[in-house]
DSSP file (Angstrom, degrees, kcal/mol; ACC not computed):
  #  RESIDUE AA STRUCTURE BP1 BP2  ACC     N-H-->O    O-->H-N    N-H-->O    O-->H-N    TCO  KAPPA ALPHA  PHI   PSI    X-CA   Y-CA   Z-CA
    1    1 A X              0   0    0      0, 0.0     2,-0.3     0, 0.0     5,-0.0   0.000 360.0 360.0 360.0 138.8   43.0   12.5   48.8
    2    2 A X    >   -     0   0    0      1,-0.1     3,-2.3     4,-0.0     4,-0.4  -0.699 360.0-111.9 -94.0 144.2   45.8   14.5   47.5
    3    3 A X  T 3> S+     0   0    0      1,-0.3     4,-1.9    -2,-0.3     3,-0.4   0.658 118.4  46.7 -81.8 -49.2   45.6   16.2   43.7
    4    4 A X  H 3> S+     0   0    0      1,-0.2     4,-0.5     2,-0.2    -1,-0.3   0.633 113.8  46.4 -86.2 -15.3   48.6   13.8   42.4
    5    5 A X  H <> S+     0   0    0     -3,-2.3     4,-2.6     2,-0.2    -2,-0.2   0.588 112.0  54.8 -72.5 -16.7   46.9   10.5   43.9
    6    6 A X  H  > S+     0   0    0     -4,-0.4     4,-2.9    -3,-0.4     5,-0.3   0.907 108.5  45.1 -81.4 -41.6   43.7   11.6   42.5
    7    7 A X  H  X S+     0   0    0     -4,-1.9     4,-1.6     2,-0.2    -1,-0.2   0.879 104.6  59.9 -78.7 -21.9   45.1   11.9   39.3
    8    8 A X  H  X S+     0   0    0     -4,-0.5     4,-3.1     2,-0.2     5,-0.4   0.934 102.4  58.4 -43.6 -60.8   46.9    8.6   39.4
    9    9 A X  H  X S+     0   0    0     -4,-2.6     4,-4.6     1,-0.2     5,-0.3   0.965 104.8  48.7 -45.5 -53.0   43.6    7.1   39.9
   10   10 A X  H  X S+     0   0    0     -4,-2.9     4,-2.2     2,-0.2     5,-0.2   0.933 107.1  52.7 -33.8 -49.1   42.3    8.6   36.6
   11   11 A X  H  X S+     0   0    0     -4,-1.6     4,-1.9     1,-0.3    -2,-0.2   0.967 110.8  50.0-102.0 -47.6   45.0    7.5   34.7
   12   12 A X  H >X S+     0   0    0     -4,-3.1     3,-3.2     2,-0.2     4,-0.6   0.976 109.3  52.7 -35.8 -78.4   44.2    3.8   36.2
   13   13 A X  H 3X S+     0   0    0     -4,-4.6     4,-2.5    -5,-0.4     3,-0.4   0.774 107.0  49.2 -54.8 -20.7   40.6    3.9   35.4
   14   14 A X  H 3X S+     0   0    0     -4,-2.2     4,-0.8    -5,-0.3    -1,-0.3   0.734 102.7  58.0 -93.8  -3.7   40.9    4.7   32.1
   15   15 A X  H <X S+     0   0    0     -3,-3.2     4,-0.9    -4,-1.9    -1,-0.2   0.667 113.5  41.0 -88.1  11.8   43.3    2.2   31.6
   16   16 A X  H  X S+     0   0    0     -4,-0.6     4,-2.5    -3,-0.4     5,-0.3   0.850 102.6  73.6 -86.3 -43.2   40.6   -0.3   32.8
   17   17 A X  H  X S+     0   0    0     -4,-2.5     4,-1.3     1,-0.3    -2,-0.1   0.706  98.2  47.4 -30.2 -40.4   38.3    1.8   30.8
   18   18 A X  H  X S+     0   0    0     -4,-0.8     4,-1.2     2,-0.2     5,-0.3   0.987 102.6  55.6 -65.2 -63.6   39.8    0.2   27.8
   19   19 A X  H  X S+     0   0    0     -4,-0.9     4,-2.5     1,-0.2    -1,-0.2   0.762 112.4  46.1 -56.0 -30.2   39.8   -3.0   28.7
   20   20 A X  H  X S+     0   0    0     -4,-2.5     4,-3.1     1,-0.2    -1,-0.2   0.921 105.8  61.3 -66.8 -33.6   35.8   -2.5   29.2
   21   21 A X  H  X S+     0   0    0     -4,-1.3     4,-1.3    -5,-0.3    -2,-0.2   0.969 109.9  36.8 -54.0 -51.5   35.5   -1.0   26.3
   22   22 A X  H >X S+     0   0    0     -4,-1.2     4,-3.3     1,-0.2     3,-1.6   0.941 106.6  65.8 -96.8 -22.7   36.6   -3.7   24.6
   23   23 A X  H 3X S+     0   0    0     -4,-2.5     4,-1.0    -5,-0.3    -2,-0.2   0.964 104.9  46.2 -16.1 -71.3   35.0   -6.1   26.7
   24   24 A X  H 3X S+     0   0    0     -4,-3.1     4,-1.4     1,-0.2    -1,-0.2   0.587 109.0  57.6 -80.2   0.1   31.6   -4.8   25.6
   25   25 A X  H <X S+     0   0    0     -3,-1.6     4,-2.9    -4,-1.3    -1,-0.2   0.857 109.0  43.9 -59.0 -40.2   32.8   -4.8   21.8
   26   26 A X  H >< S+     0   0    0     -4,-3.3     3,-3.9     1,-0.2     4,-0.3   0.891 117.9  49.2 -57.0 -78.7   33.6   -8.6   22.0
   27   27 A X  H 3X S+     0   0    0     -4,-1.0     4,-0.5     1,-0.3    -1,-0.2   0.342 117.0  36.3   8.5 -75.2   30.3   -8.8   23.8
   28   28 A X  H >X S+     0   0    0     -4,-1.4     4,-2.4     2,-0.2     3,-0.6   0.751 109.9  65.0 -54.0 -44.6   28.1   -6.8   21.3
   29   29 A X  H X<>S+     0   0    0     -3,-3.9     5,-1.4    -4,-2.9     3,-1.2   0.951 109.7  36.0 -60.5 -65.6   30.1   -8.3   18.5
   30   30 A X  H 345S+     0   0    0      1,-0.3    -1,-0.3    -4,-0.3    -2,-0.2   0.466 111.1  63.0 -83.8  -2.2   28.7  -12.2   19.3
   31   31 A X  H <<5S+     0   0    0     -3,-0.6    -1,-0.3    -4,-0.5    -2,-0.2   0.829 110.9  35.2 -80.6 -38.8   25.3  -10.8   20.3
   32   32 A X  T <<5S-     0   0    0     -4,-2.4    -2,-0.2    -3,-1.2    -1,-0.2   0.195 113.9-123.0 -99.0  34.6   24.7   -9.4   16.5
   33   33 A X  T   5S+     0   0    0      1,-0.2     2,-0.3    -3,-0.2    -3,-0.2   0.953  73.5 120.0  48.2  59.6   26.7  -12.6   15.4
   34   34 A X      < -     0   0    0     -5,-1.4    -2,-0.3    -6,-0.1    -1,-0.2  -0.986  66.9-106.7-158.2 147.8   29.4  -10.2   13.5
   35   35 A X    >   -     0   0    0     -2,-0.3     3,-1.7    -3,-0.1     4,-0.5  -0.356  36.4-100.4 -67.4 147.8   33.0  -10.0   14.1
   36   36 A X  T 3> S+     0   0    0      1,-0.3     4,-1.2    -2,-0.2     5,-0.3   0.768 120.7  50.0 -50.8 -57.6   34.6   -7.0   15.9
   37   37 A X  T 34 S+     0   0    0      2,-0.3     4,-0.4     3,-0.2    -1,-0.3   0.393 110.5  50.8 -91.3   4.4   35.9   -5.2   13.0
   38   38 A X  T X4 S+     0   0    0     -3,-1.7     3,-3.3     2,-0.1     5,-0.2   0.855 117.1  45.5 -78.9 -81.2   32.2   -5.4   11.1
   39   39 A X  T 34 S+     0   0    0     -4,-0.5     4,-0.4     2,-0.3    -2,-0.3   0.333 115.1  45.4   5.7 -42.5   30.6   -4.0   14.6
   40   40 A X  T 3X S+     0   0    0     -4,-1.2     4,-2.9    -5,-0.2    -1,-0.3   0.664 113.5  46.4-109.3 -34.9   33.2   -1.5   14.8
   41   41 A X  H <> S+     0   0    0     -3,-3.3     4,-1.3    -4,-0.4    -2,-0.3   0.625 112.3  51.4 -91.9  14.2   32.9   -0.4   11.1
   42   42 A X  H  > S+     0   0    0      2,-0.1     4,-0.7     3,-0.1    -3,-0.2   0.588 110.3  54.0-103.6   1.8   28.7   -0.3   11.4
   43   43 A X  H  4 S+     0   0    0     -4,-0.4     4,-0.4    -5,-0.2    -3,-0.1   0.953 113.0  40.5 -66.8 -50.0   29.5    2.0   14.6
   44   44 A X  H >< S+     0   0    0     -4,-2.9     3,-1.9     1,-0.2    -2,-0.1   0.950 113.2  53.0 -23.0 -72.7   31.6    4.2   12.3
   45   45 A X  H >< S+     0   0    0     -4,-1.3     3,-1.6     1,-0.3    -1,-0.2   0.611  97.0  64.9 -56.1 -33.2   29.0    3.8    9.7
   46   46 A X  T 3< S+     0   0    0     -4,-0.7    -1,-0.3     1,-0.2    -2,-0.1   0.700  92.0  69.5 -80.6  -8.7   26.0    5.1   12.3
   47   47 A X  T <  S-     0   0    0     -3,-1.9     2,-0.3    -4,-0.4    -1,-0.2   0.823 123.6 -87.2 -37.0 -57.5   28.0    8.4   12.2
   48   48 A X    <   -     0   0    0     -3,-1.6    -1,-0.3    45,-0.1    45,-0.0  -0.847  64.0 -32.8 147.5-168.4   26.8    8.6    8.6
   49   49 A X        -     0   0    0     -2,-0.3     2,-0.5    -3,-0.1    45,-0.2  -0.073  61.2-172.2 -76.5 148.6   27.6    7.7    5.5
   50   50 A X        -     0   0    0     43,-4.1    43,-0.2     4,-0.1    41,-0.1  -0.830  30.4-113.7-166.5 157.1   31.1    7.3    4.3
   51   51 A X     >  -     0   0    0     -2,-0.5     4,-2.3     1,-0.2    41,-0.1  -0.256  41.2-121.1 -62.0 175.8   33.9    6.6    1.4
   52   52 A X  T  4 S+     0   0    0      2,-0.2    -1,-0.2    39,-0.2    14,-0.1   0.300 120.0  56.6 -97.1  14.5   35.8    3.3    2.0
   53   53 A X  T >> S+     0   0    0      2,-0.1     4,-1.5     3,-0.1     3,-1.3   0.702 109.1  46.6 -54.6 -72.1   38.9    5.3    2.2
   54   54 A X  H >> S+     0   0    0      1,-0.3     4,-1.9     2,-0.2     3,-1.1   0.912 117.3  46.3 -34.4 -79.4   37.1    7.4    5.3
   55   55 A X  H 3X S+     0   0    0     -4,-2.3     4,-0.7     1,-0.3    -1,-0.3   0.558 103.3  63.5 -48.7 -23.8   36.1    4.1    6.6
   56   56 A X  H <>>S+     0   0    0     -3,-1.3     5,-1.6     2,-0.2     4,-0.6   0.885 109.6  38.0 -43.5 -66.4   39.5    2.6    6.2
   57   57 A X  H X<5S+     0   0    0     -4,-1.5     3,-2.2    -3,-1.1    96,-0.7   0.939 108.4  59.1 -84.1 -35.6   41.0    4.9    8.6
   58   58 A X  H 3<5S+     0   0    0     -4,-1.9    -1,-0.2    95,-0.3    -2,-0.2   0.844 117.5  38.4 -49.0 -28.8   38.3    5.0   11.0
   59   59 A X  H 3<5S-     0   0    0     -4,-0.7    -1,-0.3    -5,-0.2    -2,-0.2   0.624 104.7-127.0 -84.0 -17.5   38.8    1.4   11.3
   60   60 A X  T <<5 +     0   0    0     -3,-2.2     2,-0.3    -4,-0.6    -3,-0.2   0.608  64.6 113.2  94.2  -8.4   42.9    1.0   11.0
   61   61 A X  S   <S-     0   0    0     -5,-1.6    -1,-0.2     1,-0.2    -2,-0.2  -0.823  73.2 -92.9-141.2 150.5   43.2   -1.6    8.2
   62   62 A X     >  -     0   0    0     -2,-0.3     4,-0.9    -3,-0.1    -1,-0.2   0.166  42.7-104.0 -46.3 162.1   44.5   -1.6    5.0
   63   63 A X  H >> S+     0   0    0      2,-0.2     4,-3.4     1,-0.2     3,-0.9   0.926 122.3  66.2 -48.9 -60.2   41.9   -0.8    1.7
   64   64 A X  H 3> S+     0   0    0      1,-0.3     4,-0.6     2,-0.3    -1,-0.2   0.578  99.9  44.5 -66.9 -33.4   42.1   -4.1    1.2
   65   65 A X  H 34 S+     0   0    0      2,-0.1    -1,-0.3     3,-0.1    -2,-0.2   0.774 108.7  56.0  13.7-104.0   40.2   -4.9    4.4
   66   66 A X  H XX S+     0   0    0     -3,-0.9     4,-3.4    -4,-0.9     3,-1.8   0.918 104.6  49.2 -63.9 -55.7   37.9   -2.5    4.1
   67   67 A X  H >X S+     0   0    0     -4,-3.4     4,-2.8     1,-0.2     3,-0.5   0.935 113.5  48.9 -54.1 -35.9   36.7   -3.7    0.9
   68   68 A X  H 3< S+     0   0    0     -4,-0.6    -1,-0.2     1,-0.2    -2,-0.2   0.686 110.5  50.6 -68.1 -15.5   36.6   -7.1    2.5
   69   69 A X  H <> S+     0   0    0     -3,-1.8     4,-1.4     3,-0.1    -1,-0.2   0.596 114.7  51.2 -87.2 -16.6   34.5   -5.5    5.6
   70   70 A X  H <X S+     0   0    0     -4,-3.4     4,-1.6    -3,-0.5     5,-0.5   0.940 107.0  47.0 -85.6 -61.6   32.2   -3.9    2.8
   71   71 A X  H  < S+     0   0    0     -4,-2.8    -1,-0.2    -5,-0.4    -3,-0.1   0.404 109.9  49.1 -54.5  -1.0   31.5   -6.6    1.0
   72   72 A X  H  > S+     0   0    0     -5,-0.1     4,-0.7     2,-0.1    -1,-0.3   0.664 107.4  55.5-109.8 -24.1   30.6   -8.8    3.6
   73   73 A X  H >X S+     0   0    0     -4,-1.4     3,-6.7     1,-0.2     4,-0.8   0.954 119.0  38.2 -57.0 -61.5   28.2   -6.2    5.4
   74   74 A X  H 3< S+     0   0    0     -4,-1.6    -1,-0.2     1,-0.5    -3,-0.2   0.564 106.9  53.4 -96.3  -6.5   26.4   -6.0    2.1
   75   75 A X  H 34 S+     0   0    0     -5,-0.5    -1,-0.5     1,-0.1    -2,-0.2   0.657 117.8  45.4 -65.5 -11.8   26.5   -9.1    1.1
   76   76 A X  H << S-     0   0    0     -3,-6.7    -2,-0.3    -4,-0.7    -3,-0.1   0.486 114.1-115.4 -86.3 -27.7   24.9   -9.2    4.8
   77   77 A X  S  < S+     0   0    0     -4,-0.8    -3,-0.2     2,-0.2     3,-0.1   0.985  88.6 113.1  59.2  62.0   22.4   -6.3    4.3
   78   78 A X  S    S+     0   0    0      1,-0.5    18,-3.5    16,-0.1    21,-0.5   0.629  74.0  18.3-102.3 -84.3   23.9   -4.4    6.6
   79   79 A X        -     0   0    0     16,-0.2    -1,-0.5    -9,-0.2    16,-0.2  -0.400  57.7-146.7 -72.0 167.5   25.4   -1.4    4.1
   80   80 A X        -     0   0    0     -2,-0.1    14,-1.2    -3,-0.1     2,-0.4  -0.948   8.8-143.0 -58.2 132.2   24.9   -0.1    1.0
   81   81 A X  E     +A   93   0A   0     -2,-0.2     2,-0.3    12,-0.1    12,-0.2  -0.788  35.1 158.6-105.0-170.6   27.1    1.3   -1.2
   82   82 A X  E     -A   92   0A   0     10,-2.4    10,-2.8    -2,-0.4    -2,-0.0  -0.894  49.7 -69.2-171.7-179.1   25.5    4.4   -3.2
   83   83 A X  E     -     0   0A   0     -2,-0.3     2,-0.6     8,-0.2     5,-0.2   0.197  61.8-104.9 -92.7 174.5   26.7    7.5   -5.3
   84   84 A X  E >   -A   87   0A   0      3,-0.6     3,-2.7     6,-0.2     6,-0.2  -0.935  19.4-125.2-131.4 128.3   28.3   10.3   -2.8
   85   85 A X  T 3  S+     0   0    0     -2,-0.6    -1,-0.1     1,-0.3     3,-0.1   0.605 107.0  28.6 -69.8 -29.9   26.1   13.0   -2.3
   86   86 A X  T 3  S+     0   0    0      1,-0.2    -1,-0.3    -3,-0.1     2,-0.3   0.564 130.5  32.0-103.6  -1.4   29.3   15.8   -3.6
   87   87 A X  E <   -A   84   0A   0     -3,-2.7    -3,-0.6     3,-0.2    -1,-0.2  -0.981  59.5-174.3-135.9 138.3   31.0   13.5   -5.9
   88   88 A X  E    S+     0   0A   0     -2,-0.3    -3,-0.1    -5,-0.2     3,-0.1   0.210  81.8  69.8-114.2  26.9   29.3   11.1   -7.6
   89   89 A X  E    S+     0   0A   0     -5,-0.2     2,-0.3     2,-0.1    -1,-0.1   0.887  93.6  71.5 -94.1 -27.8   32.5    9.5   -9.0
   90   90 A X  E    S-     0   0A   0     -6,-0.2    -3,-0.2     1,-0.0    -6,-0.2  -0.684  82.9-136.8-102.1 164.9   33.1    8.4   -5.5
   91   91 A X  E     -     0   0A   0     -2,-0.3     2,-0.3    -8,-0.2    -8,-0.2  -0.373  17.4-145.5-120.2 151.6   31.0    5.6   -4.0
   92   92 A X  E     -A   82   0A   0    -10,-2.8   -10,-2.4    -2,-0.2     2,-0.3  -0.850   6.9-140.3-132.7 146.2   29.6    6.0   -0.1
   93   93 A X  E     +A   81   0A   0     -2,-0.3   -43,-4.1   -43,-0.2     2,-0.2  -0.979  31.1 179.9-117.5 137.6   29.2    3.3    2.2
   94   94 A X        -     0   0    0    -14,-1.2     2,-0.4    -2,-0.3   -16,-0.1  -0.566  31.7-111.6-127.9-164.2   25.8    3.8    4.3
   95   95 A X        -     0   0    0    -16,-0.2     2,-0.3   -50,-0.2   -16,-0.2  -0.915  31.0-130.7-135.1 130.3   24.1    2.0    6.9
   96   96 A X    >>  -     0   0    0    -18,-3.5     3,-3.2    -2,-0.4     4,-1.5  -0.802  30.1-110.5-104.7 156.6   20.6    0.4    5.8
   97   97 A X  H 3> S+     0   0    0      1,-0.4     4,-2.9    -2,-0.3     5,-0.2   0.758 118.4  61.0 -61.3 -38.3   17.9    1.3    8.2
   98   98 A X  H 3> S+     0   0    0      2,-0.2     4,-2.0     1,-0.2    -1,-0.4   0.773 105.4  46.9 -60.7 -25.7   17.7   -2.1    9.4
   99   99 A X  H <> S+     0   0    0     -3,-3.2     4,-1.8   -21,-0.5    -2,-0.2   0.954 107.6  58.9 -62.8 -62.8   21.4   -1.9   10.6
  100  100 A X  H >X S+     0   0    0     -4,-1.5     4,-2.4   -22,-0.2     3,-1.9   0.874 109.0  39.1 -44.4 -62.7   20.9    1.3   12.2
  101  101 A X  H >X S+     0   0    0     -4,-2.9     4,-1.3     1,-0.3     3,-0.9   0.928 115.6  56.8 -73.2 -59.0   18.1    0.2   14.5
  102  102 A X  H 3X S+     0   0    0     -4,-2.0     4,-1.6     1,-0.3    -1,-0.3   0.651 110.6  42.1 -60.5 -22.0   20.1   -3.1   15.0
  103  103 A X  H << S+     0   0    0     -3,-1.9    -1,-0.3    -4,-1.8    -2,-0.2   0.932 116.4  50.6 -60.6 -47.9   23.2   -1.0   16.1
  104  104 A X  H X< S+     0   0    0     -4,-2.4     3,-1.1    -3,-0.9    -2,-0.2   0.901 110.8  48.1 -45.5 -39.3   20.9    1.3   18.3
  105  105 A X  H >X S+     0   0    0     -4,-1.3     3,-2.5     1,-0.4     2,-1.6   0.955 102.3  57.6 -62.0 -64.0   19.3   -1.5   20.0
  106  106 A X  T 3< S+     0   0    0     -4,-1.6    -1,-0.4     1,-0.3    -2,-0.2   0.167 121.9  29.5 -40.7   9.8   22.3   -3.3   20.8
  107  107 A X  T <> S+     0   0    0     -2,-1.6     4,-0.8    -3,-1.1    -1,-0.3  -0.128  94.7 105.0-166.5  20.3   23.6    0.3   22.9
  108  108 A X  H <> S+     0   0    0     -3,-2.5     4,-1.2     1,-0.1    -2,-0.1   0.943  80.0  38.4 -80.1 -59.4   20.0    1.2   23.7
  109  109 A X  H  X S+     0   0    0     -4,-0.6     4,-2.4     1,-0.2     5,-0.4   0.763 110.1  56.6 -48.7 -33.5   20.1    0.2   27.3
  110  110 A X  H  >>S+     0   0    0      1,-0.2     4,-1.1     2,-0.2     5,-0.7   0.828 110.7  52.0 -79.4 -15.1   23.7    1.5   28.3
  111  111 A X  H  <5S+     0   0    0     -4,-0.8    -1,-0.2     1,-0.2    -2,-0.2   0.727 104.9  51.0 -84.3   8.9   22.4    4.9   26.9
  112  112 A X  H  <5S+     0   0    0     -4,-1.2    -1,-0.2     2,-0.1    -2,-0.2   0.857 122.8  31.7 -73.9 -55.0   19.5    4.7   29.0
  113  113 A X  H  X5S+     0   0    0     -4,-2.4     4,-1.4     1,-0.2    -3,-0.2   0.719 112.5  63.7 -88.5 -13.5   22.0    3.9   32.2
  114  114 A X  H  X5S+     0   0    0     -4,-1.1     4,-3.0    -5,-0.4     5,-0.5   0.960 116.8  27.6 -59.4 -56.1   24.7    6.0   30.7
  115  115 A X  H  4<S+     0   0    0     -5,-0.7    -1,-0.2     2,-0.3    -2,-0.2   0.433 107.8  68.3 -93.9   7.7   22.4    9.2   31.1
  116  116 A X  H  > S+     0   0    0     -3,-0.1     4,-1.2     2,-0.1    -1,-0.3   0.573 107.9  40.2 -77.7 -55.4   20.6    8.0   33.7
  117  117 A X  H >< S+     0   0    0     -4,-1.4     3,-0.6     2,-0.2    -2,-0.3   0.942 111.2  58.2 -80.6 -40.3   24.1    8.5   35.5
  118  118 A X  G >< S+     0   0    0     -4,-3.0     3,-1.3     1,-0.3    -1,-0.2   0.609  93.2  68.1 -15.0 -44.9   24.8   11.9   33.6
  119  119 A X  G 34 S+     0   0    0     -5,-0.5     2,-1.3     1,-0.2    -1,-0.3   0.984  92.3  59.7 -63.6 -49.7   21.5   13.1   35.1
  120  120 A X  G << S+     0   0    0     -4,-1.2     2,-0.3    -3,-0.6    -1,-0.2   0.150  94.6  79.3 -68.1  22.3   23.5   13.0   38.7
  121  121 A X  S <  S-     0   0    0     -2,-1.3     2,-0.1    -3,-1.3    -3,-0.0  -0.913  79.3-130.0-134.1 151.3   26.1   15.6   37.5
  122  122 A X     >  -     0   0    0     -2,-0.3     4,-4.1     1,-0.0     5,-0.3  -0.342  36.2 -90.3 -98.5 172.9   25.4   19.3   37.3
  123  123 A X  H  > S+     0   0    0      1,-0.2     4,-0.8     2,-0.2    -2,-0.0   0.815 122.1  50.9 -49.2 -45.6   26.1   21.4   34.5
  124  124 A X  H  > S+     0   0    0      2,-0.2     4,-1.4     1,-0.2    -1,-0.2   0.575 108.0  52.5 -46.8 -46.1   29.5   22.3   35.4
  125  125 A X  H  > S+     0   0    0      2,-0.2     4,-2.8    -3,-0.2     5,-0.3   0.927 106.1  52.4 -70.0 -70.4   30.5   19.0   35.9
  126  126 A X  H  X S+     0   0    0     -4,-4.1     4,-1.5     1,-0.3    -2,-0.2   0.924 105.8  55.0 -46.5 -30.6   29.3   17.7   32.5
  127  127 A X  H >X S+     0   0    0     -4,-0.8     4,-2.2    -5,-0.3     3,-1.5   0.990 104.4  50.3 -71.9 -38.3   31.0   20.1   30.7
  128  128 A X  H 3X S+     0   0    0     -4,-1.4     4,-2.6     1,-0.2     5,-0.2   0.913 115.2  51.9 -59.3 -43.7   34.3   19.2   32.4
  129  129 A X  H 3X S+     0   0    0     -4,-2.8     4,-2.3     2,-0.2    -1,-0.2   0.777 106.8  46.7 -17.7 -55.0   33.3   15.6   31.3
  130  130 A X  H <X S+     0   0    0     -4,-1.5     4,-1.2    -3,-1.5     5,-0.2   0.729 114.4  48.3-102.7 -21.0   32.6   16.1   28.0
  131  131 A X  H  X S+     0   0    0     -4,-2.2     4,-1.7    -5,-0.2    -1,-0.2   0.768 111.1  50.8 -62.1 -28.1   35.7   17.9   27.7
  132  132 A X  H  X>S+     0   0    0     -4,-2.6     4,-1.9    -5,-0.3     5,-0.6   0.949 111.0  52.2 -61.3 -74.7   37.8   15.2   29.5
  133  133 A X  H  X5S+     0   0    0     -4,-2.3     4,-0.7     1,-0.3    -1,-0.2   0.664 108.9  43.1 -51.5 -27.5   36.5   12.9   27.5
  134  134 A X  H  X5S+     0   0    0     -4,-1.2     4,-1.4     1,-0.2    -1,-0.3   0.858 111.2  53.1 -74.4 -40.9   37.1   14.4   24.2
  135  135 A X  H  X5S+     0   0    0     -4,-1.7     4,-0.5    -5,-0.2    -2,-0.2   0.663 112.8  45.1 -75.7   3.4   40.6   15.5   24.9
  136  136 A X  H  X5S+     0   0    0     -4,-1.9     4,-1.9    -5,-0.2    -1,-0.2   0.580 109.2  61.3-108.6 -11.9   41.6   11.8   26.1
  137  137 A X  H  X<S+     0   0    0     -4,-0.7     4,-1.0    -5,-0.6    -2,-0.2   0.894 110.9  39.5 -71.5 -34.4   39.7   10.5   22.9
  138  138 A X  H  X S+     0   0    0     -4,-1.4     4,-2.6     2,-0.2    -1,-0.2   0.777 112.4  48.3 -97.2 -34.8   42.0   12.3   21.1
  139  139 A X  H  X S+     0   0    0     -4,-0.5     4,-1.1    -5,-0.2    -1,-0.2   0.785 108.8  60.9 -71.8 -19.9   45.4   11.7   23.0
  140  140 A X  H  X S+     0   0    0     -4,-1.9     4,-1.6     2,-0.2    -2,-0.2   0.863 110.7  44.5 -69.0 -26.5   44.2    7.8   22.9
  141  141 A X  H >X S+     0   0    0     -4,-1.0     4,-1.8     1,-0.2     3,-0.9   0.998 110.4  49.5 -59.3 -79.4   44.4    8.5   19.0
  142  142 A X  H 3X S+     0   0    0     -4,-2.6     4,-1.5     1,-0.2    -1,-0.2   0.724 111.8  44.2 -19.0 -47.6   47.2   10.0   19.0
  143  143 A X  H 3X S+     0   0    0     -4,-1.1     4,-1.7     1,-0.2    -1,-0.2   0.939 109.0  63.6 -77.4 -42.9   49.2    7.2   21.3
  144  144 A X  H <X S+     0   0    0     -4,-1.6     4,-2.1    -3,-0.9     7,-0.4   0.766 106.3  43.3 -58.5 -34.3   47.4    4.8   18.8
  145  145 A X  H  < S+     0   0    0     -4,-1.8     3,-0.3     2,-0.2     6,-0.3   0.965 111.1  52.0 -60.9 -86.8   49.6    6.5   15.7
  146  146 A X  H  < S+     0   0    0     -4,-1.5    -2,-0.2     1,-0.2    -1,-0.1   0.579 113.9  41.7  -2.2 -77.4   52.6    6.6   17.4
  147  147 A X  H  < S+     0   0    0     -4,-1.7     2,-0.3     1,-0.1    -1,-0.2   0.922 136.8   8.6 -64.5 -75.3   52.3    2.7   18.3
  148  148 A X     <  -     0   0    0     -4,-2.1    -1,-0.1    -3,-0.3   -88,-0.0  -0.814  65.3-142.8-124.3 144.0   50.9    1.6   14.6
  149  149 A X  S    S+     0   0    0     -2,-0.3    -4,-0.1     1,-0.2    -3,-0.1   0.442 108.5  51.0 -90.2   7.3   50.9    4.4   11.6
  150  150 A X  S >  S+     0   0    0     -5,-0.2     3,-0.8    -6,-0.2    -1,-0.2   0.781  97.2  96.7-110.7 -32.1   47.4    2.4   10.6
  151  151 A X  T 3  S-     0   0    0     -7,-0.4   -91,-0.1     1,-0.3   -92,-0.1  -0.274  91.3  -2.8 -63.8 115.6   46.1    2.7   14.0
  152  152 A X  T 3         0   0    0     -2,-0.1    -1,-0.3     1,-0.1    -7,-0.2   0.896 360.0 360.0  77.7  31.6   43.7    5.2   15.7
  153  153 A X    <         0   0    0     -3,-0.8   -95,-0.3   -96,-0.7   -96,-0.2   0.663 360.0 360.0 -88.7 360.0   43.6    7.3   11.9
C-alpha cells in the first residue's frame, strides 16, 4: 500500500474512531444511569479535582451548566465540592471515592483489552502511538474551537 493511501486510511479510521468513541459514551452513560455530559464531567473529574470554571471548559458549556452538572452529581453523591487546596476562596469540585471506583469499573475491562493489545507493539511503536495520539487529541481540540468557541476548551 502506498504512503498517501495509507494515510487516507488513518484519516478514515479516526473519523470512525469518533463515532465509537461516542458510541461507548452513550453506552457507558445508560449503564451508570447518568446522562452524557454527567459521565463526561465525572471522566474529567477522575483527572482530579477541579474549579467549576476548569470543569466548564473541559466540558464545553456555559457556567450555568456546569453549576447545573454540579449540583446534580452531588445532589447524586457523586462529587463534592470542598475548599481548593491553593485558594481557599475558590471551591473544587472532586470525585467521591465511590464515583471513582464507579468510573473505573465502568472502563475497567476496555483497559484490560486496550493494553492487552498495547502489549503486541514494541517499544518504538508505542512511542509513535502515544505521540499520534496526543498530537490528534490536540488538533481534534483545536478543530473543535474553530467549529464552536465553547467547544473542545
Amino acid at each position: 500500500m502506498g504512503r498517501d493511501r495509507l494515510i487516507e486510511e488513518i484519516l478514515d479510521r479516526l473519523l470512525l474512531m469518533g463515532s465509537e468513541a461516542d458510541r461507548l459514551t452513550g453506552a457507558a452513560a445508560v449503564f451508570n444511569q447518568l446522562n452524557r455530559t454527567d459521565l463526561r464531567a465525572l471522566q474529567a473529574l477522575r483527572a482530579g479535582g477541579m474549579t467549576a470554571g476548569r470543569l466548564a471548559r473541559a466540558l464545553g458549556v456555559t457556567s450555568g451548566a456546569t453549576t447545573r452538572v454540579i449540583d446534580s452529581l452531588v445532589a447524586s453523591g457523586h462529587v463534592a465540592r470542598g475548599p481548593d487546596p491553593t485558594d481557599r476562596r475558590r471551591v473544587q469540585v472532586q470525585l467521591t471515592p465511590a464515583a471513582e471506583e464507579q468510573v473505573d469499573r465502568t472502563f475497567a475491562q476496555l483497559r484490560v483489552d486496550a493494553r492487552s493489545l498495547l502489549e503486541t507493539y514494541d517499544d518504538a511503536e508505542l512511542g509513535t502511538v502515544a505521540r499520534f495520539l496526543e498530537d490528534v487529541r490536540l488538533l481534534v481540540r483545536e478543530h473543535a474551537r474553530r467549529l464552536s468557541p465553547r467547544a473542545g476548551s
